[in-house]
Each structure stands twice: as C-alpha cells, then as structure tokens.
C-alpha positions as CSV (number, residue, x, y, z in Angstrom):
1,X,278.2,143.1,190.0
2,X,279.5,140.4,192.3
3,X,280.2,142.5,194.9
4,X,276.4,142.9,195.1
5,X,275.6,138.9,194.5
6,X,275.6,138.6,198.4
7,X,273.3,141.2,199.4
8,X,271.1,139.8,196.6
9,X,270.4,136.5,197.9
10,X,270.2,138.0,201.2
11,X,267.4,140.4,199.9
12,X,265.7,137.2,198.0
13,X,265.9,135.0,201.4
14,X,263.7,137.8,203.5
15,X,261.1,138.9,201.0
16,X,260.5,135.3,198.4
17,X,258.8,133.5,201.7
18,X,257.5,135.6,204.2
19,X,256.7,138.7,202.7
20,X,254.7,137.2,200.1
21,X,252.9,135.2,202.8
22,X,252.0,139.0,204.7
23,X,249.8,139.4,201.0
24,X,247.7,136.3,201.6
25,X,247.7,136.2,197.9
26,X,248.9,132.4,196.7
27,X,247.7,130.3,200.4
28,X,244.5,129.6,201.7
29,X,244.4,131.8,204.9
30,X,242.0,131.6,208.0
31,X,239.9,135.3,206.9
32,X,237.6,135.6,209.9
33,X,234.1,133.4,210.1
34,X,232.3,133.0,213.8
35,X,235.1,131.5,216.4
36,X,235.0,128.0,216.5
37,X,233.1,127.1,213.8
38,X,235.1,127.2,210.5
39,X,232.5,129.5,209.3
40,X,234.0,131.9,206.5
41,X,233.9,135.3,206.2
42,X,234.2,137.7,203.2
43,X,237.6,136.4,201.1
44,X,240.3,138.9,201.4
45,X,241.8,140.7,198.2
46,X,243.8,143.4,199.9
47,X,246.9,144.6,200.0
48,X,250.1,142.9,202.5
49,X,249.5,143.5,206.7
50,X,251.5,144.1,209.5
51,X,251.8,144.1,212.9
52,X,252.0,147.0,215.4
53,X,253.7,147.7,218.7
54,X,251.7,148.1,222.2
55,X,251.8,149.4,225.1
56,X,251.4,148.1,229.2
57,X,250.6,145.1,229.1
58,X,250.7,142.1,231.4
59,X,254.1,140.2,230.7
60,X,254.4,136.8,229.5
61,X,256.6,134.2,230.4
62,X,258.0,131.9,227.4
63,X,257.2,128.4,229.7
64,X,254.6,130.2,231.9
65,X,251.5,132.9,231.5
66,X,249.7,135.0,234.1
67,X,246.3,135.5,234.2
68,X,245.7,138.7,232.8
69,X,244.9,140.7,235.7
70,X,243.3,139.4,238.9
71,X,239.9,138.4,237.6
72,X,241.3,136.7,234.4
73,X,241.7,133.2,233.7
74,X,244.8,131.5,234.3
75,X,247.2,130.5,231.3
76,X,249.7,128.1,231.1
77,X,251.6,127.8,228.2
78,X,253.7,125.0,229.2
79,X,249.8,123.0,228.7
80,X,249.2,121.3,224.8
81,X,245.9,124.0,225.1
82,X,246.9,127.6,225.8
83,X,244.5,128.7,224.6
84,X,241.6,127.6,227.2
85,X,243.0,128.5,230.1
86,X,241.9,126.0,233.1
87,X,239.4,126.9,235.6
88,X,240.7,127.2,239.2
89,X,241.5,123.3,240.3
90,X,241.3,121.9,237.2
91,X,244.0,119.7,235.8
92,X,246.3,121.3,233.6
93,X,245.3,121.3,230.4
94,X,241.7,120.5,230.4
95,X,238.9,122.7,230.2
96,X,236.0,123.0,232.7
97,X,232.4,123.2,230.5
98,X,229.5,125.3,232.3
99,X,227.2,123.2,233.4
100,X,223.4,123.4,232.3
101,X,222.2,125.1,235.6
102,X,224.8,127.7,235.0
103,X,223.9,128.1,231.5
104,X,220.6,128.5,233.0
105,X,221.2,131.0,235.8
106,X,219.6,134.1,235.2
107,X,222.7,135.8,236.4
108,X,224.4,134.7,233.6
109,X,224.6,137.1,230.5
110,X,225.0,136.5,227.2
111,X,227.4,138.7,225.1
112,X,228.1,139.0,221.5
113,X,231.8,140.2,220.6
114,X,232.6,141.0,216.9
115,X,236.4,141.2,216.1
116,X,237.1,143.9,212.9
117,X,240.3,144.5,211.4
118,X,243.5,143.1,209.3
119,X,245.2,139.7,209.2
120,X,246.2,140.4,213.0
121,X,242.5,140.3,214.0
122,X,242.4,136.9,211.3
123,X,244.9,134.9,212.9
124,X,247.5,135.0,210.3
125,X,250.2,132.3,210.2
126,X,248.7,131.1,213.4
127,X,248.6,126.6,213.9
128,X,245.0,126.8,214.7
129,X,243.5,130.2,214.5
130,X,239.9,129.1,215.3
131,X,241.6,128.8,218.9
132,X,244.9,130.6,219.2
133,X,244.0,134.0,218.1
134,X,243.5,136.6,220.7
135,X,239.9,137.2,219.3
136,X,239.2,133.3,220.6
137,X,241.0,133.4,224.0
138,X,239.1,136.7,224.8
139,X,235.5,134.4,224.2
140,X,237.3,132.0,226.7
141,X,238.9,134.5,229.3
142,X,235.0,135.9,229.1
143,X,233.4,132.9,229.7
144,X,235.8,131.7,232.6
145,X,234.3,135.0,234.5
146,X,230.9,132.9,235.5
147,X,228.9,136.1,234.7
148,X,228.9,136.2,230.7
149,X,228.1,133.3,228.5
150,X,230.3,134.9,225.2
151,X,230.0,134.4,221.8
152,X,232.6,135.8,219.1
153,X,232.3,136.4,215.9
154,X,235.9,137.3,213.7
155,X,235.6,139.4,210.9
156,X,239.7,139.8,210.1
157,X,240.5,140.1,206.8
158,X,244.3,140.1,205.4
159,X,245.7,142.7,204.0
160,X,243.3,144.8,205.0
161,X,243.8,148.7,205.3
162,X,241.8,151.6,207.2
163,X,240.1,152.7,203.8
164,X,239.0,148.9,203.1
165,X,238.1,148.4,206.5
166,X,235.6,151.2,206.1
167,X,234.1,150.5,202.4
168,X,233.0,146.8,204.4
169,X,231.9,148.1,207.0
170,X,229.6,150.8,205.0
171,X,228.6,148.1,202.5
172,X,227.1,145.6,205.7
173,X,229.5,143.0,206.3
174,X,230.5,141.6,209.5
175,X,226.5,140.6,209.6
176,X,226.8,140.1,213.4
177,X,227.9,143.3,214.4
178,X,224.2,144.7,215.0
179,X,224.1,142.5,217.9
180,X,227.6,143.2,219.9
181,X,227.9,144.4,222.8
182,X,232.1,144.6,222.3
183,X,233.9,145.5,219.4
184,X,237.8,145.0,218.8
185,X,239.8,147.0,216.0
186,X,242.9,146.1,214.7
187,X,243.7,148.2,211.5
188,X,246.4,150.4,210.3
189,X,249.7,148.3,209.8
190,X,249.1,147.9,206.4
191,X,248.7,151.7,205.6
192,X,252.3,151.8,205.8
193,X,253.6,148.1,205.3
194,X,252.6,147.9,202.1
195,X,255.2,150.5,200.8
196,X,257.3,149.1,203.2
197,X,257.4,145.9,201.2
198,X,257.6,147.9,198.3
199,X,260.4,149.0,198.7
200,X,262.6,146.1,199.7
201,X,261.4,144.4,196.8
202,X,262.3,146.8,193.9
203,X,265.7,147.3,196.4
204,X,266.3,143.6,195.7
205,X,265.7,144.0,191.8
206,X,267.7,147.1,191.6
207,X,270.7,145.5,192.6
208,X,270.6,143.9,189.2
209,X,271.7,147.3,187.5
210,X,275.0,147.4,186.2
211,X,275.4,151.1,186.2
212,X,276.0,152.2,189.9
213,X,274.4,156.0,189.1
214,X,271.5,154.8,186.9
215,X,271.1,152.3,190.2
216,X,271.4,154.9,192.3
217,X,269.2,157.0,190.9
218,X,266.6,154.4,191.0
219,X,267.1,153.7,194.4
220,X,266.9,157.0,195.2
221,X,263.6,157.4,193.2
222,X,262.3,154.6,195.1
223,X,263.2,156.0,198.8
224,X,261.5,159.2,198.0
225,X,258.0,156.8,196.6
226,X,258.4,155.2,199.5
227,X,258.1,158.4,202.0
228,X,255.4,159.8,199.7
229,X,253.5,156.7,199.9
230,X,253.8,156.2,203.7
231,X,252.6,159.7,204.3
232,X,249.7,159.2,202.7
233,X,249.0,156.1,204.4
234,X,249.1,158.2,207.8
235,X,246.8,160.6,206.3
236,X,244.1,158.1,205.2
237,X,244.3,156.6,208.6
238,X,244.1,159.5,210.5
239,X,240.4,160.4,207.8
240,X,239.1,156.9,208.2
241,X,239.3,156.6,211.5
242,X,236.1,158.4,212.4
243,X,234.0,157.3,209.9
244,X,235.0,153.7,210.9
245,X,234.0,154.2,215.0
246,X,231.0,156.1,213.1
247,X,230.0,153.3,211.2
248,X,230.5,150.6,213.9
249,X,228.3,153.4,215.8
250,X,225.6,153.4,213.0
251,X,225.4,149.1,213.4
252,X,226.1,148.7,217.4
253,X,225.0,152.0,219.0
254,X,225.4,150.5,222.5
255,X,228.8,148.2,221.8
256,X,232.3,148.8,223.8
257,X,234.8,149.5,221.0
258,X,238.9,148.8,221.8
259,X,240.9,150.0,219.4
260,X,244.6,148.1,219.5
261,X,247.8,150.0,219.4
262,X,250.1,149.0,216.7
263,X,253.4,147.3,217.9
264,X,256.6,147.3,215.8
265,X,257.6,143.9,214.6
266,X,261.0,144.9,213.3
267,X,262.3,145.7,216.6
268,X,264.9,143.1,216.9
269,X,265.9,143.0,213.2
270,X,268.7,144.3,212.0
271,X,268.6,145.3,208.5
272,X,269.6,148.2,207.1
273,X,269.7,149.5,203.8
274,X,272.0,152.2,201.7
275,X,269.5,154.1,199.4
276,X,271.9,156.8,198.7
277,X,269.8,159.9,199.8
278,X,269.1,158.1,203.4
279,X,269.7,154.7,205.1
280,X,266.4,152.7,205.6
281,X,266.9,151.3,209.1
282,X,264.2,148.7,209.3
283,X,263.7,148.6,213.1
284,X,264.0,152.5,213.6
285,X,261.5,153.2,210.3
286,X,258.7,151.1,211.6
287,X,259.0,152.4,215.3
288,X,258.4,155.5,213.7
289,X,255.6,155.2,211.8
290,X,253.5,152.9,214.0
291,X,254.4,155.2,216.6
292,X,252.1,158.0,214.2
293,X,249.3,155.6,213.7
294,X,249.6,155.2,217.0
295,X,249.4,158.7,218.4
296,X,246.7,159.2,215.9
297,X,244.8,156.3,217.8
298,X,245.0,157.9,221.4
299,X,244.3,161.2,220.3
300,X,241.3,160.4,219.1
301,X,240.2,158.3,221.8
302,X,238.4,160.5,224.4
303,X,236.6,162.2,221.1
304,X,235.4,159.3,219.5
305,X,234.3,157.5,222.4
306,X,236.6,154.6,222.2
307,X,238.9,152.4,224.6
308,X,242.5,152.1,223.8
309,X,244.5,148.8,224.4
310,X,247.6,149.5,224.3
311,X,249.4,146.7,222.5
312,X,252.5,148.8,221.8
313,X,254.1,149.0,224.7
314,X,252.8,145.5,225.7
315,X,255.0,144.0,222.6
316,X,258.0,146.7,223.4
317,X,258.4,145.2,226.7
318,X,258.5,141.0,225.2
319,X,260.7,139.4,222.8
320,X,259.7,136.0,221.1
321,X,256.3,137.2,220.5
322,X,255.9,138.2,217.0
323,X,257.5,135.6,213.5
324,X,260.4,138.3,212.5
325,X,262.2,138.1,215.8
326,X,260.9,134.9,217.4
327,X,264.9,133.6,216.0
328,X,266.4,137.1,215.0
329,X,269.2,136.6,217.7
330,X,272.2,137.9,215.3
331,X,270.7,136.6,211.6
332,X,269.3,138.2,209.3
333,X,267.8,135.0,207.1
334,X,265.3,134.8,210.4
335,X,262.5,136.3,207.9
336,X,260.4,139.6,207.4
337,X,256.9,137.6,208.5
338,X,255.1,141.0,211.1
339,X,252.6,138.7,212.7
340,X,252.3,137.5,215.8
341,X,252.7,133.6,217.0
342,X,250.8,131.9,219.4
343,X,252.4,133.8,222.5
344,X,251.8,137.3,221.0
345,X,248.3,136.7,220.2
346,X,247.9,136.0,224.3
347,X,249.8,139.5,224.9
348,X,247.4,141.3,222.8
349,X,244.1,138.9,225.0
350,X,246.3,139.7,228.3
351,X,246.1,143.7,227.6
352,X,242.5,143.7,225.9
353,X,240.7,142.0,228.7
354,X,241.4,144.5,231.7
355,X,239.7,146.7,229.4
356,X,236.2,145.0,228.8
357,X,233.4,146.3,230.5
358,X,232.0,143.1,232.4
359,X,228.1,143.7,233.7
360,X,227.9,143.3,237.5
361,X,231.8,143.7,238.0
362,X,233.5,146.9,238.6
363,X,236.3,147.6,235.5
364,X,238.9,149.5,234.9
C-alpha cells in the first residue's frame, strides 16, 4: 500500500480543490443575470463543466492584445481594465462614454445579445465576471463600433449539459431572448467532463484497495463506465443540438446564432493513468472527445442555420489561457480547474466578433 501513498496524495491534490469547484456545488458562483447589473439568473443545479478547444483565432499576447480584426476595439492587457478596450486616442485604460447626440443619432442601432450555455458562457472562476467574460467584452467591442448601441444579457449556467440547456430553454428561461438579435452558445463540455471527473475520483479511492486484482478489477470496471458514459454524452449532444437552435428559433426567429467550438483544457497536463485494460492519457482523451463534439458542431452548421466560432483551434494555438495550464510547466499539483481566465475569455471575444453580423458594415 505505500507504494501507492504517493500517487494518492497526488490524486487528492488535483481533484479536492479544483474539480469540486468545476460542480459549482459548495461556492456562490456568478450564474448569468443581464451584464453589468448583478442581476441573477436561474441558480444552477447541474452537473461539473468544462472547457473546449477552438479553432483560428486572433492570437494574444500575454502583456499585449490586438484588436480582434481590423474594425475591433483595441485591447491592452498590460491596462488595470482589459476588459473595455480604449477608444482610438484615449488614454490607456480609460473608457470613452457615447455621448448623448450619439446615443441619439438615428444611425445608431440598438441590439440585444443573449449569451446561452455552461459555466464558460457564466464566467466561472473569473475576478469580476460582470466584466471579464467574453459575453461582456463582446457588449463593449459592439459598442466601440459607433453603429450599435448593445445590450447583453448572460444566461450561463454551471454545470450545465446540452439536455439541460434544452429543458430551460423549452420551459422559457433566458426571458430576454425574444428580443435578440445575436445569440451565443457554449454547451457540450460537460457531456463528457462529468465522467471525466468520475473517473479520476473513484481512481483516487481505489487506490485504497489492498488487493491489487480486486483493485484492478475495479479500475477496470470503472474505465469501461467511463467509455460507456462518454459515448452517450456524444450521442445526446449530437440529439439536442437541433432541438436547441430549434428552440432558440421558436423565441428569436430573426437572431444570429454562434455556436463555440470546444477547446481542450488538458492540453498541457501531463497526467496519465494505468487502468489496466488502457492508460487514460488526460491530454490525448479530451482532445479526442471535444474533437467529436466538435465535428458534431460544424457538421451541423450549414443545416441548422448557425455560425461557427471556432474556439478550438483559437485555444490550440495559445498557452496561459485556460486555469489547468496557466502554471502546468513540468507539475502536476498545477490543478484540474477547465476554465478559462481572464485572457482566455478575450480569445473566445477575439474569434466571436469577426463573426457578428453588424447592420450597415460588410462581415465576414
């Protein structure tokens, strides 16, 4: 048994504190509310989230962001507020209000923009999510455009998965979504993160059995549960997803929906695990199956009528971007924690924004 003591309280240091946080079970968490006015929105009871991987997105410097492409405000993270980026000769830091003409102008149009989706969407583990969650800086890039006066409403819930995104949205929440004009969906993760911290859990308890085969054999039950239980997570994405665009549909016939890409937040941690009947490689395991939600996503995309940001590759392409391997350089007691911090929550605003259909300006 000692020879398993080590691994033990290495298994006890990655799940006790930031695995239980991914639940949002025992803290008060930010759950979604309108941006910027503390405003709650329905409590979340579901099951542990995740992040996702991306792809092409505008990089980001650690000390210094672009604007996210030509017609997006700048960013500078180096400033004590990244998350209003300055308007073109204003001093760093400091935030250029509209004035009342504009607010008047005619030209100016108002839009509504509803953020759906998981703990991502919520702001998880963020300082201030009010104003450092993508959902926030996209209401800010938006109104640093001079043609749309933006107002955004986040409906993020932790925990939550594709199936309990859908029984909300069928049931009338988000209130505000009848009057958007852009929609943003971040769901998914948790379809297969749940199991996923599952299983390193009950890893961590089984070490406590004395008898290596009766351990074995439990470990390789609970590989095999763990499979089953991921591929059915894949499955119920892939049937909720229609009936979620449907039902978004159904509430904001006339709204832009982006659906995000899932990035991998394990990519830099290296953990693996000996479960006897196959080794659970963290990193490689959750490449693979956001890499299904994800192909599920883009499939569907064209059929659905849907816009694809491609957060994926965006978070492939940056380190420092997401809590596990903001410090993973070599150490393993770095944490499990999938969300993003400050700087991934700009990615995900950098690679959204190119996307959104802006009246009066040609978009991509």
């Amino acid at each position: 048994m000692k020879k398993h003591l080590p691994i033990l309280i290495l298994i006890a240091a990655l799940l006790l504190a930031p695995l239980a946080s991914c639940a949002g079970g025992n803290s008060p968490v930010e759950t979604g509310g309108e941006s910027g006015t503390g405003t709650a929105a329905e409590p979340s009871t579901q099951a542990p989230e995740t992040g996702a991987p991306e792809t092409g997105a505008p990089e980001t410097d650690a000390t210094e962001t672009d604007a996210p492409e030509t017609d997006a405000p700048e960013t500078d993270a180096s400033t004590d507020d990244t998350n209003t980026p300055p308007e073109s000769g204003s001093e760093p830091g400091t935030t250029a209000e509209p004035s009342d003409d504009v607010m008047s102008d005619p030209k100016i149009k108002e839009l509504t923009y509803v953020a759906l989706g998981d703990s991502i969407a919520a702001g998880y583990a963020l300082a201030n999510p009010e104003t450092e969650r993508f959902s926030a800086l996209l209401e800010k890039y938006l109104d640093k455009t001079g043609t749309i006066d933006c107002t955004s409403y986040n409906y993020g819930v932790n925990g939550q998965t594709s199936a309990e995104l859908l029984d909300s949205l069928k049931s009338g929440t988000a209130p505000e979504l009848e009057k958007a004009q852009l929609v943003t969906i971040s769901i998914g993760a948790n379809n297969v993160l749940a199991p996923s911290v599952e299983l390193l859990t009950q890893y961590s308890i089984n070490l406590l059995i004395e008898d290596a085969d009766a351990r074995a054999a439990a470990n390789a039950a609970l590989y095999n549960k763990f499979v089953t239980q991921t591929e059915d997570g894949i499955k119920q994405f892939a049937d909720d997803l229609p009936g979620i665009i449907a039902a978004v549909r159904n509430r904001a016939p006339d709204a832009q929906i982006i659906f995000e890409t899932i990035y991998n937040p394990y990519k830099t941690v290296p953990l693996k695990l000996d479960f006897g009947v196959a080794t659970f490689d963290i990193s490689e395991t959750a490449d693979k199956l956001v890499s299904r939600l994800n192909e599920i996503i883009v499939a569907n995309s064209d059929k659905l009528g849907y816009d694809v940001a491609d957060v994926y590759t965006a978070f492939s392409q940056e380190n420092d971007v997401v809590n596990a391997d903001a410090g993973s350089s070599g150490s393993l007691l770095t944490g499990l924690d999938p969300h993003p911090n400050a700087k991934g929550h700009r990615l995900i605003a950098d690679t959204i924004f190119p996307l959104i259909r802006i009246p009066g300006e040609e978009r991509p």
